[in-house]
N, C-alpha and C positions, 0 to 999 in steps of 0.2 A: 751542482749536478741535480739538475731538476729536471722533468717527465716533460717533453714535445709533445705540441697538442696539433692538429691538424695547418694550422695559420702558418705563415711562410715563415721563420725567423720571427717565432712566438714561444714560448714557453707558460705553462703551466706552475704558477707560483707552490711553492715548496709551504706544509705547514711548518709554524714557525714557534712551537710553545715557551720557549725561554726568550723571546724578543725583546720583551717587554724588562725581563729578571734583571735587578740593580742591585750589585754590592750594599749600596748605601756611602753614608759620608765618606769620604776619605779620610783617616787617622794621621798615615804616614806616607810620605814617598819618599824612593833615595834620586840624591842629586848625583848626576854623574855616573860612570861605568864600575861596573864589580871588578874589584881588583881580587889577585889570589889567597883565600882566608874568607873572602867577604860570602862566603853563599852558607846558606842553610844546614845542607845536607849533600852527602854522593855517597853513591851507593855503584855497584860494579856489576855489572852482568857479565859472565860467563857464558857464550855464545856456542852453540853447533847444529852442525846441520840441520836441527829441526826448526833454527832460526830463519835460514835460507829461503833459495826461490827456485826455481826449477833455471835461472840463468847461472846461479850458484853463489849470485851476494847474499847479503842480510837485509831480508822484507822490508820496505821503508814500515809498515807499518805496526813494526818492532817499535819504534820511535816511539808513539800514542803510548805503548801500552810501558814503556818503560818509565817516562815521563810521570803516566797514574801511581806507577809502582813507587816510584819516589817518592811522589807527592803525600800521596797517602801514609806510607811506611812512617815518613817522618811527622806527620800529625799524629798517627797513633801512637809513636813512643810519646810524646808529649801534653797528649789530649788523650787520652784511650777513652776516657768515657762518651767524649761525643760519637764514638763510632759502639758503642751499648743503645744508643737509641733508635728503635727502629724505623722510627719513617724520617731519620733527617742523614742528608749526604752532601756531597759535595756535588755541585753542579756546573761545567766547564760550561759557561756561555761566548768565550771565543779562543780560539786555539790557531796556532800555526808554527809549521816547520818548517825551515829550509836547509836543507841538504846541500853540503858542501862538495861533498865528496863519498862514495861509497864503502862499505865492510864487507867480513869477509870471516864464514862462520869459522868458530876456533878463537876468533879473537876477542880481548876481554874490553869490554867497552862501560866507560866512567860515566856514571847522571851528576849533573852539577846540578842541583835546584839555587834558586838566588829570588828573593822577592824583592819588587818593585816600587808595589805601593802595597798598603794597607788599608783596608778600609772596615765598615760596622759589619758586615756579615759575608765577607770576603778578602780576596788578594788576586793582583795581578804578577804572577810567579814566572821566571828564568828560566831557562835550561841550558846546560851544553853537554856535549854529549862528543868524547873524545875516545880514540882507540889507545890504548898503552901501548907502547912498542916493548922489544923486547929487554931493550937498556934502561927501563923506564920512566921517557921520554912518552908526550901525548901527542896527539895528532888530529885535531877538530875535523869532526862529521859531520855536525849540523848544530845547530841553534832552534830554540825553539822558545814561544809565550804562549800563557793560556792565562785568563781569567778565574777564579772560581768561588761561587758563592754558595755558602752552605745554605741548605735549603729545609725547609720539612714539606709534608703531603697539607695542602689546604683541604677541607669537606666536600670540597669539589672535582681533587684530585690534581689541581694547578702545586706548582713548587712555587713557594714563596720562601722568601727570604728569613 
């Protein structure tokens, strides 16, 4: 989603400040698909109306923000002190969701985080993102990967690694 510039089937290129941003080495990667047990962390959100849309499901972009909620939550039981530092954070340099299927506020919807790979000043991390039903059986809503490399402020105000 980048800004039309006058020219026919032209666009005005988007700035780009994390382009450049690289995890660094790779440590670890998993072979093969996460089985059940295999992920990090889940955590549950409890969903209502104020998750919704004026159509009456739950905002896709509920997803983003549940995803950080996980991500984070579980580095800080783990790491707490790197989140005492004030200029260093995690920095998502690529993300994507895809929806399978839509929710439905009221209902109580499962984050699965699962890492990928590993690397020197990052991870490319998992998601699935399931409704519970009421016999407590799940029901996949979408899947999702993000990138993220911890970063601090450079003197310049660039994130670096």
């Amino acid at each position: 989603m980048i800004a039309k510039n006058a020219a026919a089937n032209s666009y005005i290129a988007a700035r780009e400040p994390q382009r450049d941003l690289t995890p660094g080495r790779e440590l670890f990667r998993r072979s093969g698909t996460v089985r059940d047990g295999d992920c990090l962390s889940e955590k549950v959100f409890e969903t209502s109306l104020y998750d919704g849309n004026l159509v009456g499901n739950l905002y896709f972009g509920n997803y983003s923000i549940w995803m950080g909620r996980t991500r984070d939550t579980f580095f800080h039981e783990h790491a707490a002190d790197l989140f005492r530092k004030g200029d260093q954070e995690f920095t998502v340099t690529n993300s994507r969701i895809n929806h399978l299927r839509e929710a439905m506020p009221f209902e109580s919807i499962v984050v699965r985080m699962c890492v990928k790979a590993v690397y020197e000043y990052g991870a490319d991390l998992t998601f699935e993102f399931c409704r519970r039903l009421n016999d407590g059986t799940e029901e996949k809503l979408a899947v999702a990967s993000h990138r993220v490399v911890w970063t601090s402020a450079a003197a310049d105000g660039r994130r670096v690694a």
